[in-house]
C-alpha positions as CSV (number, residue, x, y, z in Angstrom):
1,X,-3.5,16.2,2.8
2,X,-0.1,17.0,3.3
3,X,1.7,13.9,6.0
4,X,5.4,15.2,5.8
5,X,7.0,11.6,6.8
6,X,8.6,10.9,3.7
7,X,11.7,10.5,6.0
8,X,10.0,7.6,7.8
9,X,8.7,4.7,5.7
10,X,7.9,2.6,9.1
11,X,5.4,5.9,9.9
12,X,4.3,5.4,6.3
13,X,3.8,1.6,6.1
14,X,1.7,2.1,9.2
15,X,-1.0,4.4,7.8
16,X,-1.3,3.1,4.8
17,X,-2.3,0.0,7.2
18,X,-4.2,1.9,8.8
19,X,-6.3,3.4,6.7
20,X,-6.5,0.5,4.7
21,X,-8.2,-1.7,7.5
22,X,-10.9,1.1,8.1
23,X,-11.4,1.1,4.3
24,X,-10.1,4.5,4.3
25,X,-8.6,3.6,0.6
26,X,-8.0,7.0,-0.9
27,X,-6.3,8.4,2.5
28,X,-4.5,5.3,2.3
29,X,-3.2,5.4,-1.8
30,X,-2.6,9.2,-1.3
31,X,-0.1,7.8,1.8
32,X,1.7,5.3,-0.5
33,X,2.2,7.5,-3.0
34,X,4.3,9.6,-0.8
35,X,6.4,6.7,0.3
36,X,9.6,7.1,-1.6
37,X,10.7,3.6,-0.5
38,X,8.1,1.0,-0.4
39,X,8.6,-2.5,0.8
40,X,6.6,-5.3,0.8
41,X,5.0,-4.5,3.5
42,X,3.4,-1.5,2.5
43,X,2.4,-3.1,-0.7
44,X,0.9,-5.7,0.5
45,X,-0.6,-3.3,3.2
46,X,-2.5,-1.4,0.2
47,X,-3.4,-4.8,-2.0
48,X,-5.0,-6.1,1.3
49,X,-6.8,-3.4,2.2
50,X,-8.2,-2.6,-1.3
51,X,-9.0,-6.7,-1.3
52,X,-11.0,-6.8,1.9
53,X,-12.9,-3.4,1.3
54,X,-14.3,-5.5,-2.3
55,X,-12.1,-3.9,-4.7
56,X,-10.7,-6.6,-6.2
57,X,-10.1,-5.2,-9.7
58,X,-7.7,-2.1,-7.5
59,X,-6.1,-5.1,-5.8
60,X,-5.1,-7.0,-9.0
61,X,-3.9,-3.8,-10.7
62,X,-1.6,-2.8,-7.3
63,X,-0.7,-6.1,-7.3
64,X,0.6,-6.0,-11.3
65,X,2.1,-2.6,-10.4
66,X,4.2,-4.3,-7.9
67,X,5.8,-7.0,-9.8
68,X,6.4,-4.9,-12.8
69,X,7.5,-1.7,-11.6
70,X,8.9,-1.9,-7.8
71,X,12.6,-3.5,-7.1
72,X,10.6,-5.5,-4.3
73,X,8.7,-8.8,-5.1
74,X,5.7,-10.2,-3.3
75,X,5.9,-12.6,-0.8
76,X,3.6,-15.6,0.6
77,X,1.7,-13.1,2.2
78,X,1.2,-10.8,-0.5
79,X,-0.5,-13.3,-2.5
């Protein structure tokens, strides 16, 4: 799937929501990895979504990612 948005994170951050709340997971990890700058919200966008959808383990790990390789830090509604 080629999106073509990298020039607009807040078109980014919304389908990784997206897809995330339909538990389209892979649609929405192949999103986030075209995001050049992520924020929080499109962090916690993808942690929530691979929470909710029962893939805890993928949560934790996205979650580790975040804190030890993005200049961003989660935030009380990350975690």
């Amino acid at each position: 799937i080629k999106y073509g948005f990298d020039s607009n994170q807040f078109i980014g951050a919304s389908l990784v929501e997206l897809y995330s709340r339909c538990g389209s997971l892979g649609n929405a990890s192949k999103v986030f990895d075209e995001i050049s700058l992520k924020d929080t919200v499109v962090w916690t966008s993808l942690i929530t979504g691979y929470g909710i959808h029962g893939k805890g383990a993928k949560a934790l790990e996205t979650f580790n990612h975040m804190v030890k390789s993005s200049e961003v830090k989660p935030n009380e509604v990350t975690f």
